[in-house]
N, C-alpha and C positions, 0 to 999 in steps of 0.2 A: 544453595539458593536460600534456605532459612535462615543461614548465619549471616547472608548478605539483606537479608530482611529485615534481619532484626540490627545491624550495623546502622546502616541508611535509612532506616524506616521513618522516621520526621518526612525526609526527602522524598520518598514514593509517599507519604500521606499528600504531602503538597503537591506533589505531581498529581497524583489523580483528583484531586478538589480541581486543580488547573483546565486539568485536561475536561472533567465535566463541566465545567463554568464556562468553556471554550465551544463545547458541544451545543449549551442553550445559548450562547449570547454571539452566536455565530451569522453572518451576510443571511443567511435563509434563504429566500428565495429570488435574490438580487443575484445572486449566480445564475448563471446562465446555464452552462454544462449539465452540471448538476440540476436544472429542471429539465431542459429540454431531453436529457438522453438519461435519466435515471427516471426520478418522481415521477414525470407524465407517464413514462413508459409503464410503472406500476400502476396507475391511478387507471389505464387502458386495460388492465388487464381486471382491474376492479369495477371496469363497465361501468367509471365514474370521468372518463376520459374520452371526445370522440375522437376514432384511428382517423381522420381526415384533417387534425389538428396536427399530428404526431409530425416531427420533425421530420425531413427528409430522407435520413437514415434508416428510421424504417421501412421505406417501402424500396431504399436501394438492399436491406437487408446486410450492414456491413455494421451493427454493433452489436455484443453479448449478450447474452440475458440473463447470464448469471448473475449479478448485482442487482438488478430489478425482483428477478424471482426471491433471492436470500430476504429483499424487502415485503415484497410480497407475503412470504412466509412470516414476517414480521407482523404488519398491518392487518392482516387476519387473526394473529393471536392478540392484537391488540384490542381490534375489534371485538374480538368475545369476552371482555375485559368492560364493554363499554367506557375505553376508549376512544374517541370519531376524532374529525376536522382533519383537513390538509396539512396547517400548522403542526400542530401538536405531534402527528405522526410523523413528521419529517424530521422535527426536533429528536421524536426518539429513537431511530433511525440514525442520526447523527452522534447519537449518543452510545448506542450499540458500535458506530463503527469507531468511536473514540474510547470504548474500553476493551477493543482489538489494539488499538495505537498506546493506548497505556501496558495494555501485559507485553508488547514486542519492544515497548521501552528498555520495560525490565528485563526482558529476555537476553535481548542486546548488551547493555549494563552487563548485565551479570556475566558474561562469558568473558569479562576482563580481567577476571579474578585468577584464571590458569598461569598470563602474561603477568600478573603483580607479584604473582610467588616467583616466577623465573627473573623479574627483576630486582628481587626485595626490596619492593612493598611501590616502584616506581612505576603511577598507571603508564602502561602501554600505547606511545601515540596512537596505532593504527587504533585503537579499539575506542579510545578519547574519541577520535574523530566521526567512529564510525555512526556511534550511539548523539554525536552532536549533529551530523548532516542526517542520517536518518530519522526524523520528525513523525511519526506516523499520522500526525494530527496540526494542519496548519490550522491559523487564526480562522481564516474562512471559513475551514469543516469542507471544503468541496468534497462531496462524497464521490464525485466522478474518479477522482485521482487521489483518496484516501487509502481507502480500500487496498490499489491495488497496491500501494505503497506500502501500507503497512503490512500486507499478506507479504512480498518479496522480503522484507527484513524480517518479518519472523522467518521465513524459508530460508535466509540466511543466520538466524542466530542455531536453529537449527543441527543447520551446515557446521555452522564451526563446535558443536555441539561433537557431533556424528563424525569427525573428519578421522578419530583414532579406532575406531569402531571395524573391524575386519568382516562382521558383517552385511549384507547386502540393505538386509530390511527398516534398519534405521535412518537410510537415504530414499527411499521408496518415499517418506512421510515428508522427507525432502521437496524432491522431486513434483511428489503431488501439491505443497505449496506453493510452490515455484509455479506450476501449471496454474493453479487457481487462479495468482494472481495476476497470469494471462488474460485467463478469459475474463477479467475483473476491468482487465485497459492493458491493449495490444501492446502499448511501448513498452513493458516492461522484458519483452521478447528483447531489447537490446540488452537490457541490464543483467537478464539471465544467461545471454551469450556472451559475455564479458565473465560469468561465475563460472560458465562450461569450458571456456578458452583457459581459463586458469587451473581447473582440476585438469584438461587434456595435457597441460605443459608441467603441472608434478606428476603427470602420468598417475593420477588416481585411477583407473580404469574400471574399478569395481563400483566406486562410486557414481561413476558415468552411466554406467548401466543399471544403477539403481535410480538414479534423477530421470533416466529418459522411460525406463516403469514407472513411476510414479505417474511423469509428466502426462504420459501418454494415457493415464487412468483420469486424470484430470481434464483434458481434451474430451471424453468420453461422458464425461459431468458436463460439461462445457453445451457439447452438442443435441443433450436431454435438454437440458436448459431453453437452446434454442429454437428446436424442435417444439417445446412448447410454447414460448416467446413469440415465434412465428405464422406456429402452426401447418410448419411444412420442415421436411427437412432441407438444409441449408450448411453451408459452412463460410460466418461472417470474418472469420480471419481472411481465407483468400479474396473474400470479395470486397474486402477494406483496402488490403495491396490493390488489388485492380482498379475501382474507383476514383484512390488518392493517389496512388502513385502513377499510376499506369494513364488513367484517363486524366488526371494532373483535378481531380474536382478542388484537392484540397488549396492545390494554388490561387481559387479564385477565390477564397477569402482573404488574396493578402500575403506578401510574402517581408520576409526582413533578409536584410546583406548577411553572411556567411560571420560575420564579428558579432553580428547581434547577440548573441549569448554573453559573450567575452565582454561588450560596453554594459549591459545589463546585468548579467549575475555578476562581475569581480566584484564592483564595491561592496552588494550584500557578504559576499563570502568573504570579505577581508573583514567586514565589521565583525563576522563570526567569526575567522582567525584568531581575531584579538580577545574575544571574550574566553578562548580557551587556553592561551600563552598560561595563565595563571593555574590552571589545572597542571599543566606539565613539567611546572615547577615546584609542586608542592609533592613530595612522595607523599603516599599512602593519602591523598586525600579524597575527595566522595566522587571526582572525575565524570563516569559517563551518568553517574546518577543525578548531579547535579546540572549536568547537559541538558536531563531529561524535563528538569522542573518546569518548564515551559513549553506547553504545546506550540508558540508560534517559531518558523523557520525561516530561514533566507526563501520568499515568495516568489515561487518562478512562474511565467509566461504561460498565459494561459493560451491552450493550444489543442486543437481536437486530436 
């Protein structure tokens, strides 16, 4: 990692200038998401917010409160700082979770280095691509779907970290990121069932078992969280499935045809395509680190 530090280092100075400059000069609080089901939620818990304001969600009890709380924990020590104001704290808040999305850059990046020795010195698409679609910090800064995002690619760079490791315990650390960035925003349970389907078909099995301890220590985080958040105990995963799926709530904000993704995300992801054609043909050039210079990504569909 220090030899890749000191290689690329212009390239991670410019990335983190980016990624901070991204953090303060970000929508604020023209997001929606991100106030109604993070900020307020902390600001309620700061008895600077009335619970009769609070969005829906809370009183069906189907969101986490581990993101709110992590903030919480924030705004207080900012607070004794005299630090105040709604602004300011949210800005640094966005900035904390943009130098989570800066070090998973690197993290990311840097795991391409094993694949460029076995091709001499040719970056490796899958790892190009990975460090280019994973963004942990879009232009917005939504902190709603930052977070969890950037928590699953670190639990992924991790992963491919830890994957030659005969040990149990270095997937455990897995595992419990993987979980976090559950309880951070539910959807990321697809994207982890997509990483678990793939280690169950190399038949990593040791590994399995170390992701689903971890996970399960993080569930356990998850439900302290909420337990405080709510002030009862509760479990907002199931009662999110029930809600959206089951009672179809989510339907009545609106639905798009089954292509929507496909007429919507291809053009961004083609425009990305192209911007990394030129990485794939240069051996040994700065590849995912140069992916990384830019906090902003192909912007997807905002969606609870």
């Amino acid at each position: 990692m220090r030899r890749y530090l000191v290689e690329h280092g212009w390239v991670w100075s410019l990335s983190a200038a980016l990624h901070l400059l991204t953090a303060i000069l970000s929508f604020g609080f023209h997001q929606r998401d991100e106030m109604a089901q993070v900020l307020e939620w902390v600001e309620y818990k700061r008895q600077a917010f009335p619970i009769g304001d609070l969005a829906w969600e809370f009183e069906g009890r189907i969101r986490p409160w581990f993101q709110p709380g992590l903030y919480f924990a924030l705004f207080r020590a900012l607070d004794s700082v005299g630090l105040e104001g709604p602004l300011l704290l949210a800005m640094c808040a966005r900035i904390a979770t943009s130098a989570l999305g800066f070090v998973t850059s690197l993290s990311l990046a840097a795991r391409r280095r094993p694949c460029e020795a076995r091709s001499k010195g040719a970056p490796h698409p899958r790892f190009v691509l990975g460090a280019r679609v994973v963004r942990p910090l879009r232009a917005r800064a939504d902190l709603l779907r930052e977070l969890a995002g950037s928590l699953f690619a670190l639990g992924l760079a991790l992963l491919l970290r830890s994957l030659g490791a005969r040990a149990v315990k270095p997937m455990l650390l897995v595992g419990f990121t993987f979980g976090l960035a559950f309880q951070a925003r539910y959807q990321t349970a697809l994207m982890i069932a997509g990483v678990l389907l793939w280690l169950l078909l190399e038949k990593k099995h040791r590994a399995l078992v170390g992701l689903a301890a971890g996970g399960g220590a993080a569930l356990i985080v998850g439900a302290l969280f909420d337990r405080w958040g709510y002030g009862e105990w509760t479990f907002p995963p199931l009662e999110y499935f029930r809600v959206n799926l089951i009672e179809g709530k989510a339907a009545s904000f609106g639905t798009d045809p089954w292509w929507f993704y496909l007429a919507d995300g291809s053009p961004r992801l083609h425009r990305s395509e192209r911007s990394s054609r030129c990485w794939w043909s240069r051996p040994g050039s700065a590849g995912p680190s140069m992916s990384c210079l830019s906090p902003r990504g192909p912007s997807s569909s905002s969606t609870s």
